[in-house]
C-alpha positions, 0 to 999 in steps of 0.5 A: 662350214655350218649346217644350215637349211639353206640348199644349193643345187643337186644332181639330176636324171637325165631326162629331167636335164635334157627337158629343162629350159632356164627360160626365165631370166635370173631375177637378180633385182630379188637379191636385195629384196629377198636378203632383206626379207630373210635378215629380218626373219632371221633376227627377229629368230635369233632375238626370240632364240636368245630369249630362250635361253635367257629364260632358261639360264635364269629358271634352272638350276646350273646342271639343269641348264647344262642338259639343255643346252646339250638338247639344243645340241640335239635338236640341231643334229635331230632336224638335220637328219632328213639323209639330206633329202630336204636339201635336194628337194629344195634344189629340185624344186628350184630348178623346176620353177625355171618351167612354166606353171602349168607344167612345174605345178603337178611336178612339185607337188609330186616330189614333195609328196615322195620326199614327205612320205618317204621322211614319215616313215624314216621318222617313226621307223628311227623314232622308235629305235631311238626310243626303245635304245636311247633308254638304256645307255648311261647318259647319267654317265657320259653327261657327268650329271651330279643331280640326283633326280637329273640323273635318273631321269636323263635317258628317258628324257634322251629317248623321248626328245630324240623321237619327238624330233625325228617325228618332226622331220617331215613337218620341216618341208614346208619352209623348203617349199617357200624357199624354193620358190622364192617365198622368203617372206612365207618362209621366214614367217615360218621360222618366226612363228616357231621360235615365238611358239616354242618361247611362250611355251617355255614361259608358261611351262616353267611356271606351271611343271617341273624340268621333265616336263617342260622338256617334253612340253618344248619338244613336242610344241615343235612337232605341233608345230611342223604338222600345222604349217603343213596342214597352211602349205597344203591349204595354200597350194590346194594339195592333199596327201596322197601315198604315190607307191613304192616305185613312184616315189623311188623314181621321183628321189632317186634322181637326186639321191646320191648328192642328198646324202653326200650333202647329209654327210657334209651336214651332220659332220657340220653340226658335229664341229658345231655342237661338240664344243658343249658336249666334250665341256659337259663329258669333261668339266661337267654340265655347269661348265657346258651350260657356260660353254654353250652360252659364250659359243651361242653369242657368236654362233648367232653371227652366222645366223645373220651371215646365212639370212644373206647367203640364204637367198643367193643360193636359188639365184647362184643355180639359176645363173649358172644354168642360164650361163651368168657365170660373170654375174655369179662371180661378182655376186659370190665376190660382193659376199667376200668383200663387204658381208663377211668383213661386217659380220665377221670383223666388226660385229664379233669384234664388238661382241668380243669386247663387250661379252660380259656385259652382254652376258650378265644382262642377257643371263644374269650370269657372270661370265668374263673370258676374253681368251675363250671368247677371241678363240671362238671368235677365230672359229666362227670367222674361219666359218663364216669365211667357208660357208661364203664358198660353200654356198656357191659349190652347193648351188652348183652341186659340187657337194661330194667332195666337201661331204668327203673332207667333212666326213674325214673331218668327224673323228678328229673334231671329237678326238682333238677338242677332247684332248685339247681340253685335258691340257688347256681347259675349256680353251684347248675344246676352242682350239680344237675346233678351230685347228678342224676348221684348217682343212676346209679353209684351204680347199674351198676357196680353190674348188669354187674358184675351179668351178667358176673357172672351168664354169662346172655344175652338176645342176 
């Protein structure tokens, strides 16, 4: 179960329920076309984002490079922390373009508005506790940072990175609007742009400062970034900003509030067993060795990318089938998922990647990395993902987030307690191992609750 931005389905008010009418056909001959698009948006994405951290690992020193990868982490945890309101945003959205457009097109722009403005004063609000806080904890400590002037300047460059991220969240919305409305292409250009944007400033950054400021530079290139697609989003759709009220905006979010945070927390307790790996390698080994974790989990982390750039697609077309009563239909798609994607991506592909990782990573890094045992274990992890996140997608189309936000949740503690065990005995393998033995619960309960759901025909959209 990773998180991703892809979004599924929400519960909504009843008034909105009772004047929905799923009046447009599934537009199922868009399956093929918009997992395409989105595919080559997606790797066109991952080969930059691979790129970067290439350049990375040969422009910095090993500890250097240990403290980015856990800003990586950061970033990932930092663009999810929106309380899951982008998620139900996008659900919304895509249930409001079954309407016809001269009633979806005021509706849109009125729910984007309440959940835009409601995120920029969540931004600033927690930018600026997470800077006057973040500066004062001993992340020289925890990080176990031996690099004299590294370790004087990481709680700044803590503090600073997590409000430039939080300040970002509302920039993220744009890509939920295309996605919403089947815009795959627009919103993967999106996605692109970014990761070319964020490479060139790496590259003419690392030439010019020192790592602090590169930092900085990377960081606040996202948040320029999010406020100029914005600015394109509003020029396309002739929106301008409006501030709709306290009472107005609560109106339009309560109604999809309750299944935005129960998916916050199965998001943000996702990431955790994503990016605890590198985190637990830096606290215990050093940042060298979680510069090293972090590059062998990355190479088959990027297995999902290219599984999600798939799944992504189905998840808008999973909600409208239900809500137009395809349930046959749904039931085939979601099993051509099990049958042919996961097998290609999860079987083949990684096999290849574990076979050939030294080489990869020599010529990718410059580094030599050969660790076959470590490499078969995060090949089981990310298979047993890749293996959920196939019924997840489906439950999150339904709107059947809230027990799975329940087990994710359950989930937190033992996904830092067990891989930090693990490692005192077993090395960097025991942190693997704990995140495969946390992947076991979600293993067993998805694929039963989606066959329920798709049995008893059950959605919460």
């Amino acid at each position: 179960m990773r998180a991703t931005s892809l979004f599924g389905s929400s519960s909504t008010s009843a008034g909105f329920d009772a004047g929905l009418a799923f009046n447009v056909a599934p537009r199922l001959n868009t399956f093929s076309k918009n997992s395409i698009i989105a595919l080559v948006a997606r790797l066109a994405t991952v080969a930059t984002t691979l790129t970067v951290s290439a350049f990375a690992a040969r422009s910095f020193t090993g500890e250097e490079f240990g403290l980015w990868a856990i800003f990586q982490s950061v970033l990932l945890i930092g663009q999810n922390m929106d309380l899951g309101l982008r998620y139900g945003m996008g659900n919304r959205l895509a249930a409001l373009t079954a309407l016809p457009e001269e009633e979806r097109a005021d509706q849109i722009r009125e729910v984007y508005l309440a959940v835009f403005n409601t995120l920029a004063v969540f931004g600033v609000i927690t930018a600026l506790v997470v800077g006057l806080v973040s500066g004062f904890l001993p992340w020289s400590e925890w990080l176990n940072i031996h690099q004299p002037d590294l370790a004087l300047s990481a709680p700044r460059l803590m503090s600073q990175v997590g409000a430039l991220l939080l300040l970002s969240m509302p920039g993220a919305l744009a890509a939920t609007v295309y996605f919403a409305n089947q815009e795959i292409a627009a919103a993967g250009w999106v996605s692109v742009f970014n990761a070319l944007l964020l490479l060139a400033g790496l590259v003419v950054s690392t030439r010019l400062l020192m790592f602090d400021d590169v930092v900085l530079v990377y960081f606040a290139s996202n948040l320029g970034y999010s406020l100029l697609v914005t600015f394109v989003l509003w020029r396309r759709k002739r929106w301008s900003w409006a501030w709709l009220g306290f009472r107005r905006q609560w109106s339009l979010i309560s109604g999809f509030l309750t299944p935005s945070l129960r998916f916050f927390g199965l998001t943000l307790a996702s990431i955790l067993t994503g990016v605890v790996g590198t985190l637990v390698a830096g606290t215990v080994f050093g940042l060298v060795v979680a510069g090293h974790f972090s590059l062998m989990q990355r190479f088959f982390s990027f297995l999902h990318t290219i599984h999600m750039a798939v799944l992504s697609p189905m998840a808008p077309e999973y909600t409208r089938l239900a809500g137009g009563g395809h349930w046959d239909r749904l039931r085939e798609a979601h099993l051509r998922m099990l049958r042919y994607l996961w097998p290609a991506v999860f079987v083949l592909l990684a096999g290849g990647i574990w076979v050939l990782h030294p080489w990869l990573l020599r010529m990718w890094t410059g580094l030599n990395i050969a660790d076959y045992k470590l490499a078969a274990i995060l090949w089981l992890w990310t298979a047993m993902q890749g293996w959920t996140n196939t019924y997840s997608v489906v439950l999150n189309s339904l709107g059947l987030v809230g027990f799975q936000g329940v087990i994710a949740l359950l989930m937190i503690v033992p996904s830092v307690l067990l891989p930090y065990y693990l490692s005192q005995q077993f090395g960097q393998g025991g942190v693997a191992w704990g995140l495969v033995l946390c992947q076991l619960p979600v293993i067993l309960i998805l694929p039963r609750m989606t066959r329920t759901a798709l049995t008893r025909q059950l959605c919460k959209v």
